[in-house]
N, C-alpha and C positions, 0 to 999 in steps of 0.2 A: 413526521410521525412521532409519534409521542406514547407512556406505556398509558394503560388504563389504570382506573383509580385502584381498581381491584389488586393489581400488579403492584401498584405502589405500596400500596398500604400491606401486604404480606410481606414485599424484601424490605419494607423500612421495620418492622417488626424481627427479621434477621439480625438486626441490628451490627454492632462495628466488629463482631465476628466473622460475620459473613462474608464484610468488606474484606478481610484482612486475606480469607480464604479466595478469591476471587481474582488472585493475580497470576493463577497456576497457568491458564492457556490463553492470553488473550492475543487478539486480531483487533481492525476495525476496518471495514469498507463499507463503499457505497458505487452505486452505480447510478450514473448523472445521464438524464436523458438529454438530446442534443437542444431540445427546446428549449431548454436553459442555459446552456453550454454559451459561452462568448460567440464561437465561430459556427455554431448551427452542430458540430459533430461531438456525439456521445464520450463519454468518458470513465474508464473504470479503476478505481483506489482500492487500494488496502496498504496499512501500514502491520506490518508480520512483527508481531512479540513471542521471541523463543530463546529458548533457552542457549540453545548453540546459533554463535554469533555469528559463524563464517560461512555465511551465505555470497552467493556471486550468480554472476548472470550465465546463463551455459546458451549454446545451439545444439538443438537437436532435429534430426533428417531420417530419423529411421521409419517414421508412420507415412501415413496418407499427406502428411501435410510436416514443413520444416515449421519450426517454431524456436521463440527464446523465450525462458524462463529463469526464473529464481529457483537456483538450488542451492545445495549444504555440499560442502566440500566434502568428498570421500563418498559421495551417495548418487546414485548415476537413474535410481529408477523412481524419485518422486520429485516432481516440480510445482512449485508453494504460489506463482501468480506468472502466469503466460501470456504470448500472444502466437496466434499461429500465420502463415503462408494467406489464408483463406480470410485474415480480418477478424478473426473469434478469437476471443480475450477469454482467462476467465482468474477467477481469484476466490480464497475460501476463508473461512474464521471458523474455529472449529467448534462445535455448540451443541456440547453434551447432554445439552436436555432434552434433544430428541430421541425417539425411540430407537433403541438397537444397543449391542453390547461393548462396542467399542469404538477406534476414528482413524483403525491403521491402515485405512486404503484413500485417505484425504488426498494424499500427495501424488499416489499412485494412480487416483483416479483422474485426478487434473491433467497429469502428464497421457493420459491414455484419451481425454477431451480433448486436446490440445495436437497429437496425431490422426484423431480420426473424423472430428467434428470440422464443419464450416459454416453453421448458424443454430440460433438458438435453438430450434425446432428439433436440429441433427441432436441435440444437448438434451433436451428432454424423451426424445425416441429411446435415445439411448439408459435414460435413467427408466424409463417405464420397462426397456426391455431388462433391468437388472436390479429389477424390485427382488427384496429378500434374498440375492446374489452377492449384494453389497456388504463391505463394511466401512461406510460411510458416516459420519456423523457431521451436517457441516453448513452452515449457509454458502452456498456457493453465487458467486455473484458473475453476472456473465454480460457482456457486449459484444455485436457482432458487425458486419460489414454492410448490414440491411438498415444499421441506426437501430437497431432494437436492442433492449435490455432487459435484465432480469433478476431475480435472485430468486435462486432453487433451496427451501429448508430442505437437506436431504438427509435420513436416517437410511438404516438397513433394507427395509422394507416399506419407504413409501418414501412422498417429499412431496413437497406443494411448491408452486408459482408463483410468486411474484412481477407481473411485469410492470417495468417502471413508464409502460403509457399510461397503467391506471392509478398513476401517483399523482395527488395532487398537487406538488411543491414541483415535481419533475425528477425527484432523486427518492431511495432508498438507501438508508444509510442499517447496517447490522454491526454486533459486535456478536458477543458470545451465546449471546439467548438466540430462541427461536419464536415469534409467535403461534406457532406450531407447535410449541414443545411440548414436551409430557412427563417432563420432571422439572418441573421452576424452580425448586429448589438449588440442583445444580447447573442454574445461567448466573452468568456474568455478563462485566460489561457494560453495567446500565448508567453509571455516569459516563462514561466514552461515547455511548449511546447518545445521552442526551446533548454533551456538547458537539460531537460532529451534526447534529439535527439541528443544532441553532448558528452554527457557524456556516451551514450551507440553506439555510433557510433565508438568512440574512442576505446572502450575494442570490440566490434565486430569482427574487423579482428584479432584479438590475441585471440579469445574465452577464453578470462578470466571470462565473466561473471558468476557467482555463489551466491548465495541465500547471501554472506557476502557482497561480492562486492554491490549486489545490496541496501543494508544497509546502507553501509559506505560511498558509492559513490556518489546513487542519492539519497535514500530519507534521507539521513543527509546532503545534500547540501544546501548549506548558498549561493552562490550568487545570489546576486541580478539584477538590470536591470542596476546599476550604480556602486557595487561594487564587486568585486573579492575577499574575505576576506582571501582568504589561502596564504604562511599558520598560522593557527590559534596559537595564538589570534591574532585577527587585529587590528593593530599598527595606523591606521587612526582613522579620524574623519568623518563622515557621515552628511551632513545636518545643522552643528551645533550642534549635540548631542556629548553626552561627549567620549574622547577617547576609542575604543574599541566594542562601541556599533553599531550595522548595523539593519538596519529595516527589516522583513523579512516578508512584506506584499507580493511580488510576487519571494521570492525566491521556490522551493523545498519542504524544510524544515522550513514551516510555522509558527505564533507565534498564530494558533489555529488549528495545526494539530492535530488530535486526535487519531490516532494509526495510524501503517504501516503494512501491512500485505504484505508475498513474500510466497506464496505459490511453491514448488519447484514437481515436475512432476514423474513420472515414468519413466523407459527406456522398451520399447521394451519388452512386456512378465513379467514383471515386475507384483509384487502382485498391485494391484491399493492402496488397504490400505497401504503401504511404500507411497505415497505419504505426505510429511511434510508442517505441516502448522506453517510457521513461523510468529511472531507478537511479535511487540514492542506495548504496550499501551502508549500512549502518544508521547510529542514531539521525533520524532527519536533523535535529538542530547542529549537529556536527560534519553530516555528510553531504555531497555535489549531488544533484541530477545529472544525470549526461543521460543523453536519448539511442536511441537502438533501433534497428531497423529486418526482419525478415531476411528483407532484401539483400541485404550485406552478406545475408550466409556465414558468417559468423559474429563474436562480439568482441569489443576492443579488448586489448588487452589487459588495462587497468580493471577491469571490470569483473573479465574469469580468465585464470593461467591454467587449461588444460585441470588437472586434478590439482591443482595447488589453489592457497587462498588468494584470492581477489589483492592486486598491490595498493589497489586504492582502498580497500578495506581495511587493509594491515593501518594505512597512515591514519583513518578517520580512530578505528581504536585506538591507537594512541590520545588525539587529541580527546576521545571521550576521557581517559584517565583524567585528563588536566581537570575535566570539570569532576567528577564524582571525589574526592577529597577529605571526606566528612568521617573521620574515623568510626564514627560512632554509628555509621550507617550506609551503603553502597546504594542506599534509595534517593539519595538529596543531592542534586546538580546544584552546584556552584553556578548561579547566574553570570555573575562580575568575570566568568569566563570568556562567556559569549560575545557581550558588549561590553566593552573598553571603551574608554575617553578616548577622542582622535580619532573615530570610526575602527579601533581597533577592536580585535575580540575576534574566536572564533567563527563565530556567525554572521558576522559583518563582512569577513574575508568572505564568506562562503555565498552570501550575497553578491557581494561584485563580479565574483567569476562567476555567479550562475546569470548575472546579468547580459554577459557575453555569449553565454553557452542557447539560452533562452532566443537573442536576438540572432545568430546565426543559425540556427537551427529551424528560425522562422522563415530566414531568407530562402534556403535550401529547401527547403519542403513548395515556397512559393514557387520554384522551380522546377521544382520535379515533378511537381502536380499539370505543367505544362508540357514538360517533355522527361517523361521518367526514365529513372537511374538504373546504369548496369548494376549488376551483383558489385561490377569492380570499384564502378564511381561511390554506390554506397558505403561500402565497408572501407573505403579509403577517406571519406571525410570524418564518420563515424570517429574512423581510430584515430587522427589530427586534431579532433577535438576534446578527444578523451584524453592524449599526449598531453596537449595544452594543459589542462585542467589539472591534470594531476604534477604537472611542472609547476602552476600558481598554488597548488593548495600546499603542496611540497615548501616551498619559499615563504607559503603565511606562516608556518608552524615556528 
């Protein structure tokens, strides 16, 4: 999906102020129908840009349904991208051009979908029964246990549909606009926009898409609206700043992304608990995936420490230090961080171990889909591999 000419030709008249203003709330997700997906089962992204970094993964048991989510440390009642007990994902980008006066129930509303709902249908009952109730502003994107998906524009008092059967690529990719919206003026987003639209457009008719690709692909994507950096490290110069560094105010892969989370679907008959919740804390080009599980009944401990910061968060901020360096600006990643000569570099470490993390996590799931896991057996491989992970990332730095 693409904007219309109409659309372009008003924000390209906003011109590089508009840009500049347009970095205050952004998101980006998409919800990937299973007919494109590698292995038949749906998949839902969002890469979260906010301002407070220390997000981590929690478990919560107190609704209808347990579920694990992305939260903020010290904040117990809003959750930023879920999966529940019942196979119902959902994830939001916050998009102020829709009608209503504010977006302070975004989090709080995810977190109350996420105990109460088990399919999209439950997800929409519920938004019609809390029209003009709300204070919602948000594209919400959702996948359920049935293989269906969707994205809800939802404002105050109304919200429209989206289902990604009647996509014709197979995915719906949103960022901070709404086509629904009713103030264009205040969306964002629309280069994020356009490259997640061409970066999952590309692997569509090859159904390559899968929970890594979606990792590797789009939300560690570095370009920008003026640069192409791959492949890495980038050998130019940007702006005037020093060789190597690119600004990545409206790339993807933000220089205040604060986690990625790719929730990956069930097939068909499928237990709903096999649903994996995958998440990087922090910048994707700095941070691991490690996968999560309902089931488990809780989440590793690298991941969320009770009310304290995530440990594996703590180590990815550091290494993002390494790359942002640029006196002159907190917006310009040091490429020559990530990839080193000798397969060294940030991002290269982070490769090798997610390459372990990806292929065991493929094995266990092949198995559990045959004979499924107690609460115990999950939440003990879970935390083994999340152990691991943060003992090699620990050793690359």
């Amino acid at each position: 999906m693409t904007l219309s000419r109409g659309w372009r030709r008003f924000f390209a008249g906003l011109g590089l102020a508009f840009l500049c203003s347009a970095a205050a709330r952004p998101c980006t997700i998409a919800v990937i129908s299973g007919r494109i997906a590698r292995d038949g089962r749906p998949i839902l992204w969002k890469n979260r840009d906010v301002t407070n970094q220390d997000n981590l993964l929690r478990y919560g048991s107190g609704g209808r349904y347990p579920f694990i989510g992305i939260g903020e440390t010290g904040v117990l009642d809003k959750i930023w991208a879920g999966l529940n007990g019942a196979g119902l994902a959902i994830v939001n980008a916050v998009s102020t051009d829709l009608e209503g006066v504010n977006e302070t129930e975004n989090g709080i509303f995810i977190k109350r979908i996420l105990e109460d709902c088990a399919t999209i249908r439950d997800v929409e009952l519920l938004l019609l029964a809390t029209n003009g109730r709300r204070r919602t502003l948000a594209n919400f994107g959702v996948i359920d246990a049935r293989g269906g998906g969707a994205i809800f524009e939802t404002g105050n008092t109304r919200f429209a549909k989206f289902d990604v059967d009647d996509a014709p690529l197979g995915f719906i990719v949103r960022t901070n606009f709404a086509l629904t919206g009713v103030k264009p003026e205040e969306g964002e987003g629309f280069i994020r926009f356009d490259r997640a639209t061409a970066i999952l457009t590309a692997a569509a008719a090859a159904k390559s898409i899968d929970p890594r690709f979606v990792f590797d692909r789009a939300a560690r994507d570095l370009v920008n609206e003026a640069v192409d950096p791959y492949p890495l490290p980038y050998r130019g110069s940007q702006s005037g700043h020093p060789s190597g560094y690119i600004h990545t105010n409206y790339s993807i892969n933000r220089y205040r992304t604060a986690s990625a989370s790719v929730i990956h679907g069930v097939g068909p008959g499928e237990d709903p608990l096999l649903s994996t919740f995958w998440c990087i804390l922090g910048e994707p080009v700095c941070g691991i995936a490690l996968p999560a599980w309902v089931r488990a009944q809780a989440v590793p401990i690298a991941l969320g420490w009770g009310s304290q910061t995530s440990p594996l968060r703590d180590l990815v901020e550091f290494q993002e230090g390494r790359c942002y360096t640029d006196p002159s600006s907190d917006r310009y990643l040091d490429t020559t961080k990530l990839v080193e000569p000798g397969g060294r570099g940030i991002l290269s470490a982070v490769v090798q171990i997610e390459s372990v993390i990806f292929r065991s996590a493929a094995a266990v799931l092949e198995r559990w889909r045959s004979s499924p896991p107690s609460a115990g057996e999950a939440k003990a491989f879970q935390e083994r591999l999340a152990s691991w992970a943060y003992r090699r990332y620990f050793a690359s730095i």
